[in-house]
C-alpha positions as CSV (number, residue, x, y, z in Angstrom):
1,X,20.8,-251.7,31.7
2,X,24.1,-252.9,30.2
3,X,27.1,-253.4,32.4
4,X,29.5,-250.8,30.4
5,X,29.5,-249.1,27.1
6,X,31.5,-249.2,23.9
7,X,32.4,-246.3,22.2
8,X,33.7,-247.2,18.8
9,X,34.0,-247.0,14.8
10,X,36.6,-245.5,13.0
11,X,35.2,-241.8,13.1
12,X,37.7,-240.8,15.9
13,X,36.6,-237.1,15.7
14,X,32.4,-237.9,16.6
15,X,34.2,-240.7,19.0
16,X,36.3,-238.0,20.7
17,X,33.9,-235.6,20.8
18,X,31.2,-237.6,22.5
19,X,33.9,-239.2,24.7
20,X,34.5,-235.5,26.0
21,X,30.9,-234.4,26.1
22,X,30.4,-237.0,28.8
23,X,33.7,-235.9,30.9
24,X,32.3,-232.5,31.0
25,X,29.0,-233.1,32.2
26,X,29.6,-235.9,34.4
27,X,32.1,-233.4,36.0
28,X,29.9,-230.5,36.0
29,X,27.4,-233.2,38.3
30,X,29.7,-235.4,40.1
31,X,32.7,-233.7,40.3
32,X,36.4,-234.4,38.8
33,X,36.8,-237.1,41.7
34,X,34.6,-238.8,40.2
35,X,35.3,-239.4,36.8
36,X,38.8,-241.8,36.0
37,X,40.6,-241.9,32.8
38,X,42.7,-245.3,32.5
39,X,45.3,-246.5,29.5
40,X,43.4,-249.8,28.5
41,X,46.6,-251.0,27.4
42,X,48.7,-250.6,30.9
43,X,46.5,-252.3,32.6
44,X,44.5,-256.1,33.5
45,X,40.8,-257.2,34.1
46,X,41.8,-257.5,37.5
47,X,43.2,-253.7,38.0
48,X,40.3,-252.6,36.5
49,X,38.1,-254.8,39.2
50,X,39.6,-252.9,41.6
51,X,39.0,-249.6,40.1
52,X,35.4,-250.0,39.5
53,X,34.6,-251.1,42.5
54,X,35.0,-248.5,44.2
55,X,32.5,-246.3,45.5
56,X,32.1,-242.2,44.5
57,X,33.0,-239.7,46.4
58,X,30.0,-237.7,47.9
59,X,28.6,-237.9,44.6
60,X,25.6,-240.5,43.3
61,X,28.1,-241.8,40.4
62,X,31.6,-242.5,39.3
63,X,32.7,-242.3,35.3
64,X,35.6,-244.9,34.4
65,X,36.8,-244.4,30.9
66,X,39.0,-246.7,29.8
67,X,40.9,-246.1,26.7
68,X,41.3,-248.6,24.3
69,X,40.0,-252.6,25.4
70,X,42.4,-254.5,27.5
71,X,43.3,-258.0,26.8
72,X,41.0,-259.5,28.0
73,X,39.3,-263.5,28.1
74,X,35.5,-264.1,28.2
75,X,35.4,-265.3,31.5
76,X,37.0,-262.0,32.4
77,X,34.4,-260.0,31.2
78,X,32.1,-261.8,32.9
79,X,33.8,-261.0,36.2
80,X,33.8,-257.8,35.4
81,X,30.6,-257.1,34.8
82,X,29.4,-258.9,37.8
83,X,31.7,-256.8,39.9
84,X,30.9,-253.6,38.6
85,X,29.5,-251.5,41.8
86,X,26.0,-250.2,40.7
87,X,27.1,-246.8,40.9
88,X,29.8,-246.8,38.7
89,X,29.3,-246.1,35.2
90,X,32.4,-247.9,33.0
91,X,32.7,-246.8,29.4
92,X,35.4,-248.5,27.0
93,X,36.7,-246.2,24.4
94,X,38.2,-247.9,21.5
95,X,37.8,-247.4,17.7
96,X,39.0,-250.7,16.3
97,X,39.4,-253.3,19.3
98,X,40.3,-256.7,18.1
99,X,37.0,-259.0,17.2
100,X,38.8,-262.0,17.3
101,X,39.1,-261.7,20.8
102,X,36.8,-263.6,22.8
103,X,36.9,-260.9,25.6
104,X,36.0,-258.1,22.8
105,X,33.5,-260.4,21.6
106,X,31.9,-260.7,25.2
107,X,32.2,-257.3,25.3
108,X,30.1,-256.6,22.1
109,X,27.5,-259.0,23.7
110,X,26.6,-257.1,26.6
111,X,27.8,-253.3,26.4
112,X,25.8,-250.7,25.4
113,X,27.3,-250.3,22.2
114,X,27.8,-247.1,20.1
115,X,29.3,-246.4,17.0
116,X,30.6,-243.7,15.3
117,X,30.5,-244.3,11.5
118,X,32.2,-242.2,9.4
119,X,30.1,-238.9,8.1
120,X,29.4,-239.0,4.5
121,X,27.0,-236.6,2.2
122,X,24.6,-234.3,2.6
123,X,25.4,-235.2,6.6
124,X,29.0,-234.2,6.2
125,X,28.4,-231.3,4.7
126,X,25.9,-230.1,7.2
127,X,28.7,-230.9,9.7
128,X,30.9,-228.8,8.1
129,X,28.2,-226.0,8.0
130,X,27.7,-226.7,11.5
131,X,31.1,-227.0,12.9
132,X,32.3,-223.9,11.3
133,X,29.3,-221.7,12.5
134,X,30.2,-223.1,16.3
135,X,34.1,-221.3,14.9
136,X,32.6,-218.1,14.1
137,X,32.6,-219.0,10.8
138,X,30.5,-218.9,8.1
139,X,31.7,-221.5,5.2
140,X,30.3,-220.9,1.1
141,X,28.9,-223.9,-0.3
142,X,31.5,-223.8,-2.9
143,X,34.5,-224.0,-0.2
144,X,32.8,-226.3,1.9
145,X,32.7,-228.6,-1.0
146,X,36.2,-228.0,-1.8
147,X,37.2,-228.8,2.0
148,X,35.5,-232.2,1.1
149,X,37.6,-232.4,-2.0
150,X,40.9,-231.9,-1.2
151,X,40.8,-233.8,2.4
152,X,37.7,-236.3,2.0
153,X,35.4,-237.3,5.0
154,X,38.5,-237.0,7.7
155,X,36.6,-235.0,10.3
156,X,40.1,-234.5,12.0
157,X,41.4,-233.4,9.5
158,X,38.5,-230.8,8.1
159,X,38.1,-229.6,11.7
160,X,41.4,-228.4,11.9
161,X,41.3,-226.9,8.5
162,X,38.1,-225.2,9.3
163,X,39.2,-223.7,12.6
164,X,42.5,-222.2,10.4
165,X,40.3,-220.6,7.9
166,X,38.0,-219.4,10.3
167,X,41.0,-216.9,12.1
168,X,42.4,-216.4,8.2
169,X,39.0,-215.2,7.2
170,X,37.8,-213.5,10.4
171,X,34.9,-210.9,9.7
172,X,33.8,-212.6,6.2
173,X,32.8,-215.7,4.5
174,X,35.2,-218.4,3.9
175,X,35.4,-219.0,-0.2
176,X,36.8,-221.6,-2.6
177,X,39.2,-219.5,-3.1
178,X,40.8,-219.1,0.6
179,X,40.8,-223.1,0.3
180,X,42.5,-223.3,-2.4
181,X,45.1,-221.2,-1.1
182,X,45.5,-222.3,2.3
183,X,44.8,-226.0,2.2
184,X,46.7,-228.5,1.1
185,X,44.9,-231.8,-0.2
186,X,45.7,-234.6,1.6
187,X,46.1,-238.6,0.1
188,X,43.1,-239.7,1.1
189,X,40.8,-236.7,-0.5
190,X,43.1,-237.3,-3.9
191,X,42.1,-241.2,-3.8
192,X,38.4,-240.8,-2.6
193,X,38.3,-237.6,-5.5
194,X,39.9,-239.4,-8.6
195,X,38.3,-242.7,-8.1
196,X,34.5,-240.7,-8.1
197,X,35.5,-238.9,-11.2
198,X,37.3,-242.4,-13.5
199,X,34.7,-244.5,-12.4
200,X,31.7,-242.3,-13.2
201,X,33.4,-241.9,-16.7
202,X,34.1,-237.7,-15.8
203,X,37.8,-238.0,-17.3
204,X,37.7,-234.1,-18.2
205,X,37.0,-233.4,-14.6
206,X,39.7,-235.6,-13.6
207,X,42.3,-234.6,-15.9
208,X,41.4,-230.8,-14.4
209,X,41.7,-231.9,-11.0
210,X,44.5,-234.0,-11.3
211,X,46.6,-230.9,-12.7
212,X,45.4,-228.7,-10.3
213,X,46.6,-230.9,-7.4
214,X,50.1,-230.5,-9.1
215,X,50.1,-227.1,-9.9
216,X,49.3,-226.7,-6.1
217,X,52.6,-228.5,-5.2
218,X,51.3,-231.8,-5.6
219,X,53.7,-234.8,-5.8
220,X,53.2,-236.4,-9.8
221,X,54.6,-239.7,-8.4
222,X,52.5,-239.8,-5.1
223,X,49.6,-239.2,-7.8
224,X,50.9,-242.1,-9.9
225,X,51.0,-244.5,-7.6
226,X,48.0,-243.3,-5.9
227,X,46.2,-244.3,-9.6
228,X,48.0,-247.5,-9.3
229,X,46.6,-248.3,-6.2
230,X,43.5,-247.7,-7.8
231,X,44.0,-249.9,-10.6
232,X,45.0,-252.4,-8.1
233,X,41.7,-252.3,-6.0
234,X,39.6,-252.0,-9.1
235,X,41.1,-255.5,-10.5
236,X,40.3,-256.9,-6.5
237,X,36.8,-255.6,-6.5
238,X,36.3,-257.4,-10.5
239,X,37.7,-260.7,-9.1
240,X,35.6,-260.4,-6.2
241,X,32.2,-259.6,-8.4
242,X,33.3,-262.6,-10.7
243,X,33.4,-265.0,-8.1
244,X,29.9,-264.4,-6.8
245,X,29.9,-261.7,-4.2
246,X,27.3,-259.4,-3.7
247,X,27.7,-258.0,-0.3
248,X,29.9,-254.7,0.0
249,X,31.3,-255.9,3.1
250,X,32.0,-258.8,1.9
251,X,34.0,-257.6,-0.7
252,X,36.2,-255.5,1.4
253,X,37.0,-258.0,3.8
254,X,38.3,-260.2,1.1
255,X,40.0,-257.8,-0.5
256,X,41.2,-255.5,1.8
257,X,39.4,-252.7,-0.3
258,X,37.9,-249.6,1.9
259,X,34.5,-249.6,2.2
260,X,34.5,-245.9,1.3
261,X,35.9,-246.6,-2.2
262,X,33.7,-249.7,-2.8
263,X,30.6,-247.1,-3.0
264,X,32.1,-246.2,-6.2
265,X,34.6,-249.0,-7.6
266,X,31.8,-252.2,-7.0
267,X,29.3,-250.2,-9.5
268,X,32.2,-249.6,-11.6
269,X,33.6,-252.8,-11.5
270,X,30.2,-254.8,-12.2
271,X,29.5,-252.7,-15.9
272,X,33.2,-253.1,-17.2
273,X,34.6,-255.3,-19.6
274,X,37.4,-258.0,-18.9
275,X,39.5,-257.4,-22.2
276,X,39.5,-253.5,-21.5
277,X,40.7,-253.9,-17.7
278,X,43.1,-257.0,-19.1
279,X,44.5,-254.3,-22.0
280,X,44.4,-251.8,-19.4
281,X,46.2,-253.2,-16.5
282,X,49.6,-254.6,-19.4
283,X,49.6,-251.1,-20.2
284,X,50.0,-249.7,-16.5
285,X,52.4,-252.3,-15.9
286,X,54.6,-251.5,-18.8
287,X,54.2,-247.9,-18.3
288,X,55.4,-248.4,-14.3
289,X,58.1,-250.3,-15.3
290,X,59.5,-247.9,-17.9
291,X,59.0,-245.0,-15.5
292,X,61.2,-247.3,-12.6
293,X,63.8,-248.3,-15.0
294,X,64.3,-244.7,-16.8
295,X,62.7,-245.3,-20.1
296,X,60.4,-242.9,-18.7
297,X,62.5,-240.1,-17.3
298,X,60.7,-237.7,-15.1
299,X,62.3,-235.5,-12.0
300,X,61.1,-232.7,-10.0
301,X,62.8,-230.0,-12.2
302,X,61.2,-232.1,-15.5
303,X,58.7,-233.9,-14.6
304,X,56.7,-233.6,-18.0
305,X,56.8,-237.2,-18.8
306,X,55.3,-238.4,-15.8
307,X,52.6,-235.9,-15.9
308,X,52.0,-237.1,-19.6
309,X,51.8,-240.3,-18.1
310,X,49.2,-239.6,-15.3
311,X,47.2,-238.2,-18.6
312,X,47.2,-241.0,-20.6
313,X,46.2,-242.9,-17.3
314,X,43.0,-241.2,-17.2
315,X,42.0,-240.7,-21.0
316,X,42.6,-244.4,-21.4
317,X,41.2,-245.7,-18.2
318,X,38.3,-248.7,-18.6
């Protein structure tokens, strides 16, 4: 058996969940004596010796959560692992801990590790199904999809949305259109939404969305620079192709690019042509520096130039 666990991966929500699925039932058999919550970053290797070395209290096992990995060396870990009482179960909780670190990297070695990768599909969408039933809820495709659309695979941020329409809609169904009308799309759905539809080539659909995020309140300039940003990573993910990479991972560690919008930027990026991103990319950078310097006038009470702008940015797209 491994000397402690590792709960990580950057879906918090599964991460927290399970994280509190083992308080509960380690309290429900051991008691809350016996289970210890510690701030990984107030504390040292050698504090946390102490700590689990300790024995329960009338009870087989103790729990020691620590949240978020310590600094920590290799030969630390070590120690630690060696002085770990055999009745004490040690779990690290820590979506992102540093890999450079030799004591993380130890850690990695010898925990029981397990992830929580982010929810994506036909498994997110059975979530949501899910989730909402456990709410008293009952969620139509058609909203559920919308959910997806306006806030993307955030299960955060989709849980608490779910749990507010559940109470708006009590007694019913929850539709598109109570979505629509409650929820408000956050950055991250508009990115992970416009990039599917210009790089599958479904401008129509975009150009529908797009103006349905503003008629919703939407901000034109947040959605500009949210399609430069695009842009930006698409040009990244083209260099990166060019220069011989193959591996999605790759690519997103040298660029910087999410992995979530590689799944539809690399495909994209590998079928278009350099003179239409090259034509492209002068025309965006004129465009955003007429719209900065006023030749482009646009402000909240008018701005009709700027959404004109955000529509020749997807009819002319590579």
């Amino acid at each position: 058996m491994a000397p402690f666990f590792l709960f990580t991966g950057e879906n918090t929500f599964l991460l927290r969940t399970e994280r509190h699925r083992w308080m509960q039932e380690f309290r429900k058999k051991h008691g809350e004596d016996n289970c210890t919550i510690i701030d990984g970053q107030k504390l040292t290797i050698r504090t946390l010796l102490d700590d689990v070395a300790v024995l329960p209290f009338l009870a087989d096992k103790r729990l020691v959560i620590v949240d978020t990995v310590p600094k920590c060396s290799r030969e630390e870990v070590q120690a630690l692992a060696a002085g770990i009482h055999p009745q004490v179960i040690v779990a690290f909780c820590d979506p992102k801990p540093d890999k450079r670190s030799s004591g993380v990297k130890e850690i990695l070695a010898t925990a029981d590790v397990k992830e929580f990768a982010p929810l994506k599909g036909s498994a997110l969408r059975q979530w949501a199904d899910t989730f909402a039933r456990d709410e008293g809820a009952t969620l139509e495709p058609a909203a559920r999809d919308a959910l997806i659309e306006f806030l993307g695979e955030d299960m955060d941020l989709l849980s608490q949305e779910i749990r507010k329409l559940a109470l708006y809609a009590t007694g019913r169904s929850v539709t598109r259109m109570d979505v629509e009308m409650m929820t408000i799309p956050s950055d991250e759905g508009i990115v992970w939404r416009m990039t599917d539809l210009l790089c599958e080539g479904s401008r129509i659909e975009a150009l529908t969305y797009a103006k349905r995020m503003l008629d919703r309140g939407g901000d034109a300039y947040g959605l500009w620079a949210i399609l430069l940003s695009m842009l930006k990573n698409l040009v990244l993910v083209r260099a990166a192709v060019q220069s011989g990479m193959t591996s999605s991972k790759d690519i997103a560690d040298a660029t910087a690019v999410h992995i979530f919008a590689l799944r539809s930027l690399l495909p994209y990026a590998k079928r278009i042509k350099d003179e239409d991103t090259k034509r492209f990319l002068e025309w965006a950078v004129h465009a955003d520096r007429d719209l900065k310097t006023g030749v482009i006038r646009s402000t909240d009470e008018a701005p009709q130039e700027l959404q004109a702008l955000i529509d020749e940015f997807i009819l002319h797209s590579p």
